[in-house]
PyMOL CGO cylinders between C-alpha atoms (Angstrom):
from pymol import cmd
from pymol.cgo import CYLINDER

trace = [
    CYLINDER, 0.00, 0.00, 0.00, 0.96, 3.57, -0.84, 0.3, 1, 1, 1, 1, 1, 1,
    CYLINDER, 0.96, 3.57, -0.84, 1.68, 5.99, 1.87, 0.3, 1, 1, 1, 1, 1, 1,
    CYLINDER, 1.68, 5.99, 1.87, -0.54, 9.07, 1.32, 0.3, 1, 1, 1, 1, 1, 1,
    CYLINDER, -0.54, 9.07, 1.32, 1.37, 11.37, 2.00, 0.3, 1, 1, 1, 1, 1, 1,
    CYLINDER, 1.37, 11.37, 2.00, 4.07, 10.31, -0.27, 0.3, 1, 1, 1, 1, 1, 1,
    CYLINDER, 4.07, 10.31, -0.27, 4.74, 12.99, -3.16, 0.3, 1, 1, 1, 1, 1, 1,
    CYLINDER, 4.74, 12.99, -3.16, 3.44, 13.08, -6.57, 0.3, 1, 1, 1, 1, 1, 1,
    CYLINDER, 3.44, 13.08, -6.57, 5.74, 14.55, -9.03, 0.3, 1, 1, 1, 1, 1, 1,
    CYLINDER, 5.74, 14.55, -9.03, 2.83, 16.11, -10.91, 0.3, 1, 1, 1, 1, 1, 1,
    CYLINDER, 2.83, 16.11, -10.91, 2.05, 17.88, -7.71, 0.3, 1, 1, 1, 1, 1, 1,
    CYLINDER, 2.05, 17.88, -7.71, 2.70, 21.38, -7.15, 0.3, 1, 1, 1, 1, 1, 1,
    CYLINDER, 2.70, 21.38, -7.15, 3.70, 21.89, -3.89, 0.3, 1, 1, 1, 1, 1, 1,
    CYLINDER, 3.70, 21.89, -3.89, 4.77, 25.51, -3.82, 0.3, 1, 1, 1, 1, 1, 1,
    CYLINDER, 4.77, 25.51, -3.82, 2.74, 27.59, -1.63, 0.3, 1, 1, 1, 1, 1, 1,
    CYLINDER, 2.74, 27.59, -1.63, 0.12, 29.84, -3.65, 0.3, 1, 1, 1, 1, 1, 1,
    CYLINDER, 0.12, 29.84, -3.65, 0.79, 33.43, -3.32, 0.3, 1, 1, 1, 1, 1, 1,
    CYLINDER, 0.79, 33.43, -3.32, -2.06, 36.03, -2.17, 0.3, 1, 1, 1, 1, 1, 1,
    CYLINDER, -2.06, 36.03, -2.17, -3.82, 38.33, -4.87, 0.3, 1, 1, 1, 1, 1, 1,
    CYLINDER, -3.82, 38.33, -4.87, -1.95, 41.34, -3.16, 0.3, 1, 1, 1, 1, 1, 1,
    CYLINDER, -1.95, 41.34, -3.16, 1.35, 39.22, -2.50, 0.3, 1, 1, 1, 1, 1, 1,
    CYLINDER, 1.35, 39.22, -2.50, 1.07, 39.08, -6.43, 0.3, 1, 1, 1, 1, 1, 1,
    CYLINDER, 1.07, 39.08, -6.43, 0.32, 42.54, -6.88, 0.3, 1, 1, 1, 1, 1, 1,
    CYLINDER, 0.32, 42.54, -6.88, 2.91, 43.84, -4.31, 0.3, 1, 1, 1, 1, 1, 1,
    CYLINDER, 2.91, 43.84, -4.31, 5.62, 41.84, -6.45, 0.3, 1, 1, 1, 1, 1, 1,
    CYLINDER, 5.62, 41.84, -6.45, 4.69, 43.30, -9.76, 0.3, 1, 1, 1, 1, 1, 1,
    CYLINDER, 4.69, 43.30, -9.76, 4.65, 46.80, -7.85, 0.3, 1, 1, 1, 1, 1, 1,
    CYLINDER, 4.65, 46.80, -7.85, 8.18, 46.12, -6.99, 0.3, 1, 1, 1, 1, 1, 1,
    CYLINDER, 8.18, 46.12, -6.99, 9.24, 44.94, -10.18, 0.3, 1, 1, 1, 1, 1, 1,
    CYLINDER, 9.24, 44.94, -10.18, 8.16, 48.31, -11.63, 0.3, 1, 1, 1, 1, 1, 1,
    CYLINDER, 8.16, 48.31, -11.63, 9.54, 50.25, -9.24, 0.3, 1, 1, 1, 1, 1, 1,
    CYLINDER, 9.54, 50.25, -9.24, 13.32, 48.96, -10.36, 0.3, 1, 1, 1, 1, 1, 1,
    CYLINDER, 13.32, 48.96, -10.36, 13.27, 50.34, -13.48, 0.3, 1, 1, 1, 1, 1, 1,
    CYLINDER, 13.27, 50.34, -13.48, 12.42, 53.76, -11.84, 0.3, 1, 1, 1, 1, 1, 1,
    CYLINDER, 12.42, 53.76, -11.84, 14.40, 57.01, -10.34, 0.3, 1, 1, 1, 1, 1, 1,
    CYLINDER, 14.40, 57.01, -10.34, 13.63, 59.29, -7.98, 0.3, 1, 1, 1, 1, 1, 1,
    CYLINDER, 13.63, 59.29, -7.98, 12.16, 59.95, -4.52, 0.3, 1, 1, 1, 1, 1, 1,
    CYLINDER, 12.16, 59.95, -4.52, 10.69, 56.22, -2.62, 0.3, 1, 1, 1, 1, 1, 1,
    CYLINDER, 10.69, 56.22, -2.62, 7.42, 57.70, -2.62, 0.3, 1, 1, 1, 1, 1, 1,
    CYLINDER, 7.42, 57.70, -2.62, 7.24, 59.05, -6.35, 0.3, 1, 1, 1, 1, 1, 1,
    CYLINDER, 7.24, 59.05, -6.35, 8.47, 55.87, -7.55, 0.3, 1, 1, 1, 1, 1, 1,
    CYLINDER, 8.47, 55.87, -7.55, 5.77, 54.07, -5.68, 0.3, 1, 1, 1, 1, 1, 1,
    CYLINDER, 5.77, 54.07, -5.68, 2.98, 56.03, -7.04, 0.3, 1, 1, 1, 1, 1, 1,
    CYLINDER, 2.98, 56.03, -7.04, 4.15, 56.02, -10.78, 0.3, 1, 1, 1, 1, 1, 1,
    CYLINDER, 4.15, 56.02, -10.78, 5.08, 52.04, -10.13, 0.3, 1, 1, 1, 1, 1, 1,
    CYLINDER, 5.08, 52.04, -10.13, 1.06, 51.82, -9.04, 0.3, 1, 1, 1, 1, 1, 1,
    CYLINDER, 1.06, 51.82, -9.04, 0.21, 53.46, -12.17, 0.3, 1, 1, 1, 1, 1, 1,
    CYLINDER, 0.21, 53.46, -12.17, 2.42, 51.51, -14.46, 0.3, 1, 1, 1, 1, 1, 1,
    CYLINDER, 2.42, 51.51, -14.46, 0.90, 47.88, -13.11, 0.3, 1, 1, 1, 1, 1, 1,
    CYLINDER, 0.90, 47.88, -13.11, -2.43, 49.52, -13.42, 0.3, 1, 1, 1, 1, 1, 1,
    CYLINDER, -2.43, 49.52, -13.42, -2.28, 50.79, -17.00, 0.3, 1, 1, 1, 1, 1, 1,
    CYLINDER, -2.28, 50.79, -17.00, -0.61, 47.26, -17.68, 0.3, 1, 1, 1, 1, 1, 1,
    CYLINDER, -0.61, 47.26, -17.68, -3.75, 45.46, -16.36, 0.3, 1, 1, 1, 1, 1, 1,
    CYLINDER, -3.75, 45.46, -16.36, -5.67, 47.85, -18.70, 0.3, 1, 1, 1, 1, 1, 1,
    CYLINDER, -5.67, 47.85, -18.70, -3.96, 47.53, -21.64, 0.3, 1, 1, 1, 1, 1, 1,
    CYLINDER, -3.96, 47.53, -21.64, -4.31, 43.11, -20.90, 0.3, 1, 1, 1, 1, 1, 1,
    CYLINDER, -4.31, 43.11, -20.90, -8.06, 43.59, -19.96, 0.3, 1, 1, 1, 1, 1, 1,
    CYLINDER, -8.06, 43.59, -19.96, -8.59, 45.91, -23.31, 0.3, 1, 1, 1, 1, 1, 1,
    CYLINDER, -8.59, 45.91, -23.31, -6.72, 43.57, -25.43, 0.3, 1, 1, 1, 1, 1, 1,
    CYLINDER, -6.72, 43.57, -25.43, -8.92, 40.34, -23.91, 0.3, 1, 1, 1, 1, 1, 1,
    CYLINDER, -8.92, 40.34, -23.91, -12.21, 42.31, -24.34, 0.3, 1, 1, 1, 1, 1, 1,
    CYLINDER, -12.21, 42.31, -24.34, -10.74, 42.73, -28.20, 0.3, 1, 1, 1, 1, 1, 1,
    CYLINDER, -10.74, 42.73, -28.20, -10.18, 39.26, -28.42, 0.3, 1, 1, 1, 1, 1, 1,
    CYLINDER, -10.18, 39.26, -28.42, -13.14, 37.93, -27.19, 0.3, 1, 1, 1, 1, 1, 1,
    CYLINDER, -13.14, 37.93, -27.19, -16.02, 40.89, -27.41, 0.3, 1, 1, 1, 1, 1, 1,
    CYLINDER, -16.02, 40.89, -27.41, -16.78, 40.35, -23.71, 0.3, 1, 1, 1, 1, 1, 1,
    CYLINDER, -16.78, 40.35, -23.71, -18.73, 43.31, -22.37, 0.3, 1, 1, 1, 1, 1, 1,
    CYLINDER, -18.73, 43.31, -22.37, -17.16, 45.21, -19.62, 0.3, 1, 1, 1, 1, 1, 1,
    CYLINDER, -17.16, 45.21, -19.62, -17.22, 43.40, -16.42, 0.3, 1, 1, 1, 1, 1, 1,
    CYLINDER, -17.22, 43.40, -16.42, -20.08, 44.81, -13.30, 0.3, 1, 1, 1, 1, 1, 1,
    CYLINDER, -20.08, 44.81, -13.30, -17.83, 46.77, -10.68, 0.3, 1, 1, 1, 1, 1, 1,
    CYLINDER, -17.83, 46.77, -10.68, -14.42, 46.66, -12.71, 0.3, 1, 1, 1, 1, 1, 1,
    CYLINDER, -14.42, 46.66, -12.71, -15.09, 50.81, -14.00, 0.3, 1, 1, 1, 1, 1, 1,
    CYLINDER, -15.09, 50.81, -14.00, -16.26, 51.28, -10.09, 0.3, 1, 1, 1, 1, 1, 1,
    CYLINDER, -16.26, 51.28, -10.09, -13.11, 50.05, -8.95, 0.3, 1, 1, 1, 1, 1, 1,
    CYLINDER, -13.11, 50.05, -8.95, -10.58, 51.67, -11.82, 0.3, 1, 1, 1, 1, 1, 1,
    CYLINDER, -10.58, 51.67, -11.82, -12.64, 55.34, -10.89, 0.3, 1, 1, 1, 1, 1, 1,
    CYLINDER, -12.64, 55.34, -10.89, -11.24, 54.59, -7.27, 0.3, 1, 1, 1, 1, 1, 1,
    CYLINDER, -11.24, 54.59, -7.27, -7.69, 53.96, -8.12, 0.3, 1, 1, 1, 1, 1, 1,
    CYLINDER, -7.69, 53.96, -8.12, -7.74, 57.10, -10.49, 0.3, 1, 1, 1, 1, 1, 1,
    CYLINDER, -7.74, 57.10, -10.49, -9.13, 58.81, -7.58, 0.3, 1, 1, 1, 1, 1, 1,
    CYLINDER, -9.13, 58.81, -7.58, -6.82, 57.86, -4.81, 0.3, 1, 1, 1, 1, 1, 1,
    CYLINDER, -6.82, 57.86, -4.81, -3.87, 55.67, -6.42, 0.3, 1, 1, 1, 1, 1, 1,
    CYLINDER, -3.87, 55.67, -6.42, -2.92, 53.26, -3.56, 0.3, 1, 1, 1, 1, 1, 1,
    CYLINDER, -2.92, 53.26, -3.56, -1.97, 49.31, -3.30, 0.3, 1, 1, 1, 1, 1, 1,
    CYLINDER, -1.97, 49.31, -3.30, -5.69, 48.79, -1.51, 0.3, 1, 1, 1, 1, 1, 1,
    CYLINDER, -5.69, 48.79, -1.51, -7.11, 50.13, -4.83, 0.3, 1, 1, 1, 1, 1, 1,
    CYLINDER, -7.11, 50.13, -4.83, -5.09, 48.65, -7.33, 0.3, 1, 1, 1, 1, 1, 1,
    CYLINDER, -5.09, 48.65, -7.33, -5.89, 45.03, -5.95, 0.3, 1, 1, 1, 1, 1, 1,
    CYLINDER, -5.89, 45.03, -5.95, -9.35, 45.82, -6.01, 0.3, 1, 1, 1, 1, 1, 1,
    CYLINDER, -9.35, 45.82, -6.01, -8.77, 46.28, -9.77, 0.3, 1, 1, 1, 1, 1, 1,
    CYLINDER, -8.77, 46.28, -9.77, -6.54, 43.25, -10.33, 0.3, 1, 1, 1, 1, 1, 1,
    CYLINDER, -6.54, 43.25, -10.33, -9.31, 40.77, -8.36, 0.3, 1, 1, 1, 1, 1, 1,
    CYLINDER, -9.31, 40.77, -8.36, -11.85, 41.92, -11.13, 0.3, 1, 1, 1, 1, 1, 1,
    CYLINDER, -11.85, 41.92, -11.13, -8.53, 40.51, -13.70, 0.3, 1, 1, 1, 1, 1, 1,
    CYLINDER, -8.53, 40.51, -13.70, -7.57, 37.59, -11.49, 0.3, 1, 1, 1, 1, 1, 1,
    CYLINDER, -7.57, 37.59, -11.49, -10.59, 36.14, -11.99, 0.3, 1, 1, 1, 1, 1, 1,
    CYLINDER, -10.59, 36.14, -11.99, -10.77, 36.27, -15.48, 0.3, 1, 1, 1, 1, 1, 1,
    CYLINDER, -10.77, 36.27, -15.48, -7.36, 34.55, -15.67, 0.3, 1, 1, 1, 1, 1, 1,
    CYLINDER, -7.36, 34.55, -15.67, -5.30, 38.25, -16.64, 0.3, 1, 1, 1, 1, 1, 1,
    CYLINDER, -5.30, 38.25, -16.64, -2.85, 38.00, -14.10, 0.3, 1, 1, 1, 1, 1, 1,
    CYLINDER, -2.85, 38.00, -14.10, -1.02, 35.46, -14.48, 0.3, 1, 1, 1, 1, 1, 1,
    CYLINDER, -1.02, 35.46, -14.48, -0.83, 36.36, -17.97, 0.3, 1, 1, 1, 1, 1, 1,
    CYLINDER, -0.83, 36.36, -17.97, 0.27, 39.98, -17.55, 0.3, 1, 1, 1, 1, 1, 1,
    CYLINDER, 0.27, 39.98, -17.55, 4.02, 40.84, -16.15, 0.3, 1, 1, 1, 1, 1, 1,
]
cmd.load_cgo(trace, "trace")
């Protein structure tokens, strides 16, 4: 008999990240490429992963003619409004779900 809790190779074992881990990490990826003042670079790294996720989520709706997505224009108003990491994972849950994000970065 096979011990249970012996390991599969086809299993993936690594531990799954949190939607905002993931976010956070492309955040900091985007901030590399950047100069200036910590806080600056913050704010326009926010703004680049957002207007990535826009340009995936505009190229998907191209691709398939989906129609844009309850709450997702709700959620982009309130990271125009007040750019922050809270907001911007509010956006990329509306893209997670619709398999985006592990497709953009």
């Amino acid at each position: 008999m096979r011990n249970s809790s012996s390991r599969s190779p086809y299993r993936n074992d690594e531990p799954q990240h949190t939607l905002t881990e993931r976010v956070r990490d492309r955040v900091s990826a985007a901030e590399v490429g950047l100069t200036g003042e910590a806080g600056a670079k913050h704010v326009a790294a926010l703004w680049a992963v957002f207007n990535n996720l826009g340009e995936a989520r505009r190229e998907q709706r191209k691709q398939t003619g989906e129609r844009p997505l309850p709450g997702l224009r709700e959620a982009t108003l309130a990271f125009r409004r007040e750019p922050s990491m809270t907001s911007l994972v509010a956006v990329a849950a509306f893209l997670d779900e619709r398999g985006l994000l592990t497709q953009v970065g």
